[in-house]
N, C-alpha and C positions, 0 to 999 in steps of 0.2 A: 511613770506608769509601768506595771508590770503587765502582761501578758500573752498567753499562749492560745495561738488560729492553728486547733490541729485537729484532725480524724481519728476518733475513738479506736475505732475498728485496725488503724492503720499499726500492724507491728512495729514500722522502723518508727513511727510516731512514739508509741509506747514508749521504746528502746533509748530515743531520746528526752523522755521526759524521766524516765527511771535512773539516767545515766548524768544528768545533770541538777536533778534535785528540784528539778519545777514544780510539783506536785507539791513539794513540802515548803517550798520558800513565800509564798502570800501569792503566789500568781492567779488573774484572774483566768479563768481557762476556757475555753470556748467550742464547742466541739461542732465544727462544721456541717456537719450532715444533718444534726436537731437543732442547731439553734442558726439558721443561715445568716452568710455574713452581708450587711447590708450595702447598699450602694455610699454611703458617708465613712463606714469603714474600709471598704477598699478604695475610699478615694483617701483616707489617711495613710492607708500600704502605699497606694503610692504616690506619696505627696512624701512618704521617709524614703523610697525605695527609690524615685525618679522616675518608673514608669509601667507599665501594667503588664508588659512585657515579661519584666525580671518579677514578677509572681503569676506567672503563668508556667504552668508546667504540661512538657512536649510527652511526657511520660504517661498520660493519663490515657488510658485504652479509645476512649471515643476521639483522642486528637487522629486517630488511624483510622476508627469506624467513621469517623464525617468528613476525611478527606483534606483535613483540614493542612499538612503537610504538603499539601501541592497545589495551596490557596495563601496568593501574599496577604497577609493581614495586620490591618493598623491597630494603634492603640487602644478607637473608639472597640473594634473588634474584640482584642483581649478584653477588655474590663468587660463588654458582654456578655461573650465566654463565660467567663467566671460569675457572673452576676445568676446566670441561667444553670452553671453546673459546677459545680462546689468541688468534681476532682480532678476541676483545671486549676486550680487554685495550687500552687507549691506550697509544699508545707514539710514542719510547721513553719508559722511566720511567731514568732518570738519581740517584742519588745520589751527593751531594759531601760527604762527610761528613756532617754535618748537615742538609744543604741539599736537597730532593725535585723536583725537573721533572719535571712531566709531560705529553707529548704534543710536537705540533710548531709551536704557532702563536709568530706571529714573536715574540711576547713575553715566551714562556717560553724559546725559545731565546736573543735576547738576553738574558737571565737568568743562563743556562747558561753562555753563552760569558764574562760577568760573572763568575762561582763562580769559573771556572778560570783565570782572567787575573791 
């Protein structure tokens, strides 16, 4: 299985997909904000990833507008999170067959561009 859980809008989104060739390589694409991701797809993120956590992202402006920083929260939490607001979701989430990236630091993307070479 090929495909890319990322944000249209989002430039280092873009910057990643321009930069690794996904656009052109048969991927199926997914653009989070119009087509939302569903409850059986983030339980496949994280059934590859281990856990809801590691695609959740602390980055997203409303993790700081609802306080959520100085609230411990479990797993059932993150996957609701995400399930209710699409820019708690890290991204992109990338599948290469077998193989799961998630997010954009430089490491996972050389990673990335690694799968597909």
């Amino acid at each position: 299985m090929k495909k890319i859980y990322h944000l249209g809008t989002c430039t280092t989104c873009q910057a990643i997909i321009k930069e690794t060739g996904i656009d052109k390589k048969g991927f199926e694409m997914q653009d989070i904000k119009t087509e939302k991701i569903t409850p059986a797809q983030l339980d496949e993120m994280k059934n590859r990833t281990g856990s809801y956590e590691s695609l959740f992202s602390r980055r997203a402006m409303k993790y700081k507008e609802m306080g959520l920083k100085d609230k411990p929260l479990t797993e059932k939490d993150y996957r609701q999170l995400i399930l209710e607001e699409y820019t708690f979701l890290k991204r992109p989430v990338v599948f290469v067959n077998d193989k799961t990236f998630v997010g954009s630091e430089k490491k996972t993307i050389e990673a990335l561009k690694n799968a597909l070479s």
